[in-house]
MARKE-282027 format. One record per residue (C-alpha): residue number from 1; residue in one letter; chain; z, y, x. Coordinates in steps of 0.001 Angstrom, whole numbers, plus 500000, padded with zeros to 6 digits. Layout:
BEGIN
+------+------+-------+--------+--------+--------+
| resi | resn | chain |     up |  north |   east |
+------+------+-------+--------+--------+--------+
|  NUM |    A |     A |      Z |      Y |      X |
...
+------+------+-------+--------+--------+--------+
END
This chain:
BEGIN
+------+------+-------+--------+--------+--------+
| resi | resn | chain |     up |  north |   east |
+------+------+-------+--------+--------+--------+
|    1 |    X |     A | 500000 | 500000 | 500000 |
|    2 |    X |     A | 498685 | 503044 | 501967 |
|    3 |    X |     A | 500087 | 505842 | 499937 |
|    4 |    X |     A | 503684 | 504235 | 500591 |
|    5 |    X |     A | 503544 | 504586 | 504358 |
|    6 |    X |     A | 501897 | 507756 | 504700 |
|    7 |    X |     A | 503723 | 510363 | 506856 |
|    8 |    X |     A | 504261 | 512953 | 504575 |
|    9 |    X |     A | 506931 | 515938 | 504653 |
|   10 |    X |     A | 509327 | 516286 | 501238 |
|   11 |    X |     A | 512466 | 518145 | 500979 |
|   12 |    X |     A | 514824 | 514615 | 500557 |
|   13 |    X |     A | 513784 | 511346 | 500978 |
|   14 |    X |     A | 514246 | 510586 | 497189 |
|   15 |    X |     A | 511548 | 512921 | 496660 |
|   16 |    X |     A | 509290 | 511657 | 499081 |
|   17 |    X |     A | 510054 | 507946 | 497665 |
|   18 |    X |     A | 509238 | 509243 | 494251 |
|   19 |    X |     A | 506169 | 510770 | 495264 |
|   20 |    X |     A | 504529 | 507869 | 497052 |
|   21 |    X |     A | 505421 | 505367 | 494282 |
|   22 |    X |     A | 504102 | 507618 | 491614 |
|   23 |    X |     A | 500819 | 508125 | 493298 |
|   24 |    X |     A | 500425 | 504346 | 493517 |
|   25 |    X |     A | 501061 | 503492 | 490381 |
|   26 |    X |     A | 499119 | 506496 | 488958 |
|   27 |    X |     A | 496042 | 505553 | 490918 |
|   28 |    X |     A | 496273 | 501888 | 489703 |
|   29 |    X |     A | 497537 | 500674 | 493535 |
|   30 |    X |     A | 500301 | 499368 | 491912 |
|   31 |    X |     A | 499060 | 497293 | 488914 |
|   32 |    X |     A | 500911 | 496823 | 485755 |
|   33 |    X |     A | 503400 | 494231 | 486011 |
|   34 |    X |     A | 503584 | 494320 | 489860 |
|   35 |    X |     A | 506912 | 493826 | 491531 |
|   36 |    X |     A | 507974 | 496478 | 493433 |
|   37 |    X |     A | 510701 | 495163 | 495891 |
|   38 |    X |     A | 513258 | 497863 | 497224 |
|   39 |    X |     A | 514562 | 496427 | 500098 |
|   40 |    X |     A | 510822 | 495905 | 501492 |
|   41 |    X |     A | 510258 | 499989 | 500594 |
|   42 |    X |     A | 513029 | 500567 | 502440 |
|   43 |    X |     A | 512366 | 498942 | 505333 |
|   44 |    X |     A | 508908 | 500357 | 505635 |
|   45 |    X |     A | 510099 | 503813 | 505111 |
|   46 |    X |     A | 512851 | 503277 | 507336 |
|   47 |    X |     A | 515085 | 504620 | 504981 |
|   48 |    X |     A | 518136 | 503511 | 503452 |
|   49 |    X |     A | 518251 | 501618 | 499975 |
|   50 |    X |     A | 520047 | 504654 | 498210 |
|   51 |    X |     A | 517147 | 507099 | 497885 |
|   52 |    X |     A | 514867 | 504326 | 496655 |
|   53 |    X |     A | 516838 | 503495 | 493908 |
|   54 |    X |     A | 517258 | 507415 | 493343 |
|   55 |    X |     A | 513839 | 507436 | 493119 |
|   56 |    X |     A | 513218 | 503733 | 490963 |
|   57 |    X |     A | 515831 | 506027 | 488187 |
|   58 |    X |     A | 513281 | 508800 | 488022 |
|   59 |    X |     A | 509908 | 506363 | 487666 |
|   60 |    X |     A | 512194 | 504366 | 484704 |
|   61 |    X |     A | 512801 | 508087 | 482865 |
|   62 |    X |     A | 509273 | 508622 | 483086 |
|   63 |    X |     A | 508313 | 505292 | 481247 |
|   64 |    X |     A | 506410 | 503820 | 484725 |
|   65 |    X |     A | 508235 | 501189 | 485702 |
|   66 |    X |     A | 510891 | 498729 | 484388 |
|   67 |    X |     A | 513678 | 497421 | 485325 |
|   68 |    X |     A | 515525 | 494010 | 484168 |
|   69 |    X |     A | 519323 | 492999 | 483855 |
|   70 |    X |     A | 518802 | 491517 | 487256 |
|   71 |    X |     A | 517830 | 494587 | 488546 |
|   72 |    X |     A | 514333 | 493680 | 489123 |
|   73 |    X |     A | 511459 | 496585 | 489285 |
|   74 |    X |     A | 508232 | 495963 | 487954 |
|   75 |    X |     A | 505512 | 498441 | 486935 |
|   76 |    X |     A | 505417 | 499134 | 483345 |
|   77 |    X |     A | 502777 | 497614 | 480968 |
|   78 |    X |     A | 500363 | 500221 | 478791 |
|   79 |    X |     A | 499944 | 498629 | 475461 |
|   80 |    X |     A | 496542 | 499921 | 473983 |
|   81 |    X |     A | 498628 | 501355 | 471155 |
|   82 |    X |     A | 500420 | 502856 | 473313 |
|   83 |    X |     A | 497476 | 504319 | 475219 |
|   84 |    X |     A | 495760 | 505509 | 471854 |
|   85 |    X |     A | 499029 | 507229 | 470628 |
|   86 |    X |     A | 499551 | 508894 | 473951 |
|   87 |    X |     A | 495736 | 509997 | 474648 |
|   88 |    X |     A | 495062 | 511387 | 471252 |
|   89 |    X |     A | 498198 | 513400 | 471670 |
|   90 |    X |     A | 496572 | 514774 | 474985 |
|   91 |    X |     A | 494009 | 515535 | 473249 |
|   92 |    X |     A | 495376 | 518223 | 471120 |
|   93 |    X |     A | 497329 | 519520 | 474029 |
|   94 |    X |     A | 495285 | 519938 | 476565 |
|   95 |    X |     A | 492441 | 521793 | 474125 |
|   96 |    X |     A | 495692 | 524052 | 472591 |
|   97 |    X |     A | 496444 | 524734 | 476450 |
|   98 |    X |     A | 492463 | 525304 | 477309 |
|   99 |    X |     A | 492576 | 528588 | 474743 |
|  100 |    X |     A | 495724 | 529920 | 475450 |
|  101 |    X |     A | 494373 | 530065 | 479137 |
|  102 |    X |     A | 490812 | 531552 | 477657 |
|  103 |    X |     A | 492586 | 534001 | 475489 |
|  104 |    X |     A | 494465 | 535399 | 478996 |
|  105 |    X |     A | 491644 | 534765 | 480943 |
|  106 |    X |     A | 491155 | 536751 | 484534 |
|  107 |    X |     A | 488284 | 537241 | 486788 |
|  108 |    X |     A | 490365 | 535993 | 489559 |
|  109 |    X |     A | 490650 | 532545 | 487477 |
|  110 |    X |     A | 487338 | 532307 | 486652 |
|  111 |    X |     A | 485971 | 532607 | 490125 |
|  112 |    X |     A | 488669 | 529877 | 491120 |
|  113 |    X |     A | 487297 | 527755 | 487867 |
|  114 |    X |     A | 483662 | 528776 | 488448 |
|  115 |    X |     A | 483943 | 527670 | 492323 |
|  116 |    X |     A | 485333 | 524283 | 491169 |
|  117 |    X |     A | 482446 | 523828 | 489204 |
|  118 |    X |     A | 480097 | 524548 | 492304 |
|  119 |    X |     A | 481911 | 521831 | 494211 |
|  120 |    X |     A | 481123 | 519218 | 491253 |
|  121 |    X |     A | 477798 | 519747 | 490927 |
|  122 |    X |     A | 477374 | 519015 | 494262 |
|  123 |    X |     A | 478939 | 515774 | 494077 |
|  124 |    X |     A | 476451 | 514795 | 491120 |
|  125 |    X |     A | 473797 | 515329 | 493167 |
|  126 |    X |     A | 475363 | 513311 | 496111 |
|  127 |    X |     A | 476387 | 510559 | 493841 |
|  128 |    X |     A | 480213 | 511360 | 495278 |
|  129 |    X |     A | 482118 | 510536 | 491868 |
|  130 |    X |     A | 484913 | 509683 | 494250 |
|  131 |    X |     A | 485555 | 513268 | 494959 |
|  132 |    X |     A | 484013 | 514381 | 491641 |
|  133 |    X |     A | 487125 | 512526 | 489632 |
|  134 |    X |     A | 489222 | 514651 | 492141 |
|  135 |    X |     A | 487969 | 517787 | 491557 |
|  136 |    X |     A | 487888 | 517364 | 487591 |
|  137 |    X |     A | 491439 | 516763 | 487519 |
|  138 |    X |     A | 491643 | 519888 | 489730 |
|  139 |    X |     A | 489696 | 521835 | 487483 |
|  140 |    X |     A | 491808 | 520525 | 484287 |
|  141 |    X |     A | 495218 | 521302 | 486085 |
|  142 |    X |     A | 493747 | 525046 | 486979 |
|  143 |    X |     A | 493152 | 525515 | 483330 |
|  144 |    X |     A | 496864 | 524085 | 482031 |
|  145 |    X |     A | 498646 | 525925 | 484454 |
|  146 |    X |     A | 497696 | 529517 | 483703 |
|  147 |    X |     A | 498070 | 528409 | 480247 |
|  148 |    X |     A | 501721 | 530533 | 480003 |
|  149 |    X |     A | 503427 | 528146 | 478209 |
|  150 |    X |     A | 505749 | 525921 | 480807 |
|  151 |    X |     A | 507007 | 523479 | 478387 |
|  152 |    X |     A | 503588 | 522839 | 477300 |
|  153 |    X |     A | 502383 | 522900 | 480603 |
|  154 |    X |     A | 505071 | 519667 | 481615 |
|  155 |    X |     A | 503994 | 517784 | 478273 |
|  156 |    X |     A | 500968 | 517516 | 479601 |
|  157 |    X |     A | 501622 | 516607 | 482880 |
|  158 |    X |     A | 504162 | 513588 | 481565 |
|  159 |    X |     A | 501487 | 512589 | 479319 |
|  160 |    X |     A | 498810 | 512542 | 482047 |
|  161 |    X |     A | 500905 | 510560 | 484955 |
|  162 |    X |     A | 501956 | 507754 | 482149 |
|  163 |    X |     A | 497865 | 507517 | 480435 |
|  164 |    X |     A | 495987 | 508289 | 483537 |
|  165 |    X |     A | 497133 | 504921 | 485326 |
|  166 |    X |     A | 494988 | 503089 | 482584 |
|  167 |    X |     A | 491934 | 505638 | 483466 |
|  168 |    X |     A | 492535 | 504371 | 487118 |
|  169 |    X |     A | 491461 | 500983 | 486090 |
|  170 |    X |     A | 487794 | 502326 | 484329 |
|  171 |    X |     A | 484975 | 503515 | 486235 |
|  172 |    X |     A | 482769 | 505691 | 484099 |
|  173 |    X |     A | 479293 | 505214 | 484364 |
|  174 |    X |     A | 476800 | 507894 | 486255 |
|  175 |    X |     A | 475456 | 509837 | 483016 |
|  176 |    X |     A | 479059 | 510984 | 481579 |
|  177 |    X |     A | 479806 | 512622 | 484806 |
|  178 |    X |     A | 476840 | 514409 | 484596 |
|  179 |    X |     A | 477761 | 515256 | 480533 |
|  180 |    X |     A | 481599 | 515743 | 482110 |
|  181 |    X |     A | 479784 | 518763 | 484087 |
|  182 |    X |     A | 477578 | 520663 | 481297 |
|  183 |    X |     A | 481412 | 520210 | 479171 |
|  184 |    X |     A | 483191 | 522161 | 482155 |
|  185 |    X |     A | 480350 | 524669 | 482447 |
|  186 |    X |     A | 480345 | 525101 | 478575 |
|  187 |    X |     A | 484211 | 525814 | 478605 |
|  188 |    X |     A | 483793 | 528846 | 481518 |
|  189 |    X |     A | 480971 | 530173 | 479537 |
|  190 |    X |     A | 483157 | 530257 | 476705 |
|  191 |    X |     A | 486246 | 531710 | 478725 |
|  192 |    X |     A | 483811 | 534146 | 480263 |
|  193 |    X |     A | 482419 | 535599 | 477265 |
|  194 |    X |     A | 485897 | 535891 | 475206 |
|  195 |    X |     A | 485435 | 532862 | 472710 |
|  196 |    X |     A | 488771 | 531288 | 473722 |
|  197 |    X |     A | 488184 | 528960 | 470073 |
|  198 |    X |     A | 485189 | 527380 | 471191 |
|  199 |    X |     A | 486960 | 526566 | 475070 |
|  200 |    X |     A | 489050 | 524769 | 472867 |
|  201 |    X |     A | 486684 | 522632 | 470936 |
|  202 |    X |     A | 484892 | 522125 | 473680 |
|  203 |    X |     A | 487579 | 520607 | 475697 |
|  204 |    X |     A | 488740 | 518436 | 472625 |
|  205 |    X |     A | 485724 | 517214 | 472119 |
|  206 |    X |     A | 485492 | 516053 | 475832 |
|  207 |    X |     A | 488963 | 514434 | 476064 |
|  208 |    X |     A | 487644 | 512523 | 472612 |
|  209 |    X |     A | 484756 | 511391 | 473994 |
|  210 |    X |     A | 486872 | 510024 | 477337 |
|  211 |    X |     A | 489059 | 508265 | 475363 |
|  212 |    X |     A | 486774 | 506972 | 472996 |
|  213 |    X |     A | 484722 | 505552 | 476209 |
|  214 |    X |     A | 487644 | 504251 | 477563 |
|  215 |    X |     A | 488631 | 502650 | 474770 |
|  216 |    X |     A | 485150 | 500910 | 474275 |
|  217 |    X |     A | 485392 | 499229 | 477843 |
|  218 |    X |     A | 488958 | 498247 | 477559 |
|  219 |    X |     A | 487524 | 495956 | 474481 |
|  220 |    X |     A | 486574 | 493594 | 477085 |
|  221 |    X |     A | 488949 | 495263 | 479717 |
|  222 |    X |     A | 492594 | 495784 | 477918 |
|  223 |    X |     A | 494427 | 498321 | 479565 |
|  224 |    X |     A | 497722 | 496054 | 479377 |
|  225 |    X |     A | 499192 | 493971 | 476861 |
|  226 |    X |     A | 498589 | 493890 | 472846 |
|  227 |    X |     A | 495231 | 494997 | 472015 |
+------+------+-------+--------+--------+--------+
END
């Protein structure tokens, strides 16, 4: 598991524990149902077993892993229920968050949102969807967090680290990134030229079409659990 013994700098060890398990369960390192074994973390982080369990309590809060009676830590199971009832909230969300942002918009945003954009289309026409799926969570993030509402803001955020982990698992096909684009260059236009209501539709309409995608391949790919 690289992204568990990567060098990285946090303020306390529990953070840094935190922040490494996340990542790998969020990016579908660690699979559902996968054993995560403390004293082995430990070891390889040289660290004492104190900050790992620190950081196992803050991964159980968030609904990505479980633990048993015997103590034992696995990573949590998505249910496609589950995953439907979580998404569709997103859904609402993050298009509620994409016109509060439009209706506050700034030039310096939209150059920062406009210059994301730049970098994607580049990576359609390198076939780099690697980096594209990077850069359109950075572009989504941008638009959520000038959206001046915190607690909105962190809903999203929870939402996306416990639904995103199924995502992980899917590889969209070649022509939706290229759709994904003309979406994120409709919303700018529509931040840019003050129609903050159709930013949000736009947006909804995109996160319905992900899910419903999703949710077509996971027919013969569950995400985890009942289907």
């Amino acid at each position: 598991m690289s992204s568990l013994t990567t060098p990285l700098q946090w303020k306390t060890k529990t953070e840094m524990i935190y922040n490494m398990l996340r990542e790998a369960i969020v990016s579908g390192e660690l699979k559902p149902g996968e054993r995560i074994v403390l004293r082995k973390i430990a070891s390889d982080l040289g660290v004492s077993a104190i900050p790992v369990r620190e950081a196992i309590k803050q991964l159980e809060a968030e609904g990505l892993v479980d633990v048993s009676a015997h103590s034992e830590v696995t990573v949590s199971r998505l249910s496609e229920k589950d995953f439907r009832e979580l998404s569709s909230i997103r859904v609402v969300l993050e298009a509620y968050a994409t016109r509060l942002t439009a209706e506050k918009i700034t030039p310096e945003i939209l150059t920062e949102l406009e210059q994301q954009i730049k970098e994607m289309e580049a990576c359609v026409q390198n076939d780099d969807y690697r980096r594209y799926g990077i850069l359109n969570r950075r572009f989504h993030q941008t638009i959520y967090a000038h959206c001046g509402n915190e607690q909105l803001k962190k809903l999203i955020d929870d939402l996306t680290i416990r639904t995103d982990r199924a995502r992980a698992l899917f590889a969209y096909n070649r022509s939706r990134f290229k759709e994904s684009l003309k979406e994120h260059q409709a919303i700018v236009r529509a931040m840019a030229n003050g129609r903050p209501e159709e930013a949000e539709r736009v947006m909804a309409e995109q996160k319905r079409i992900a899910l419903e995608m999703f949710l077509k391949y996971s027919q013969g790919n569950p995400p985890e659990g009942d289907s």
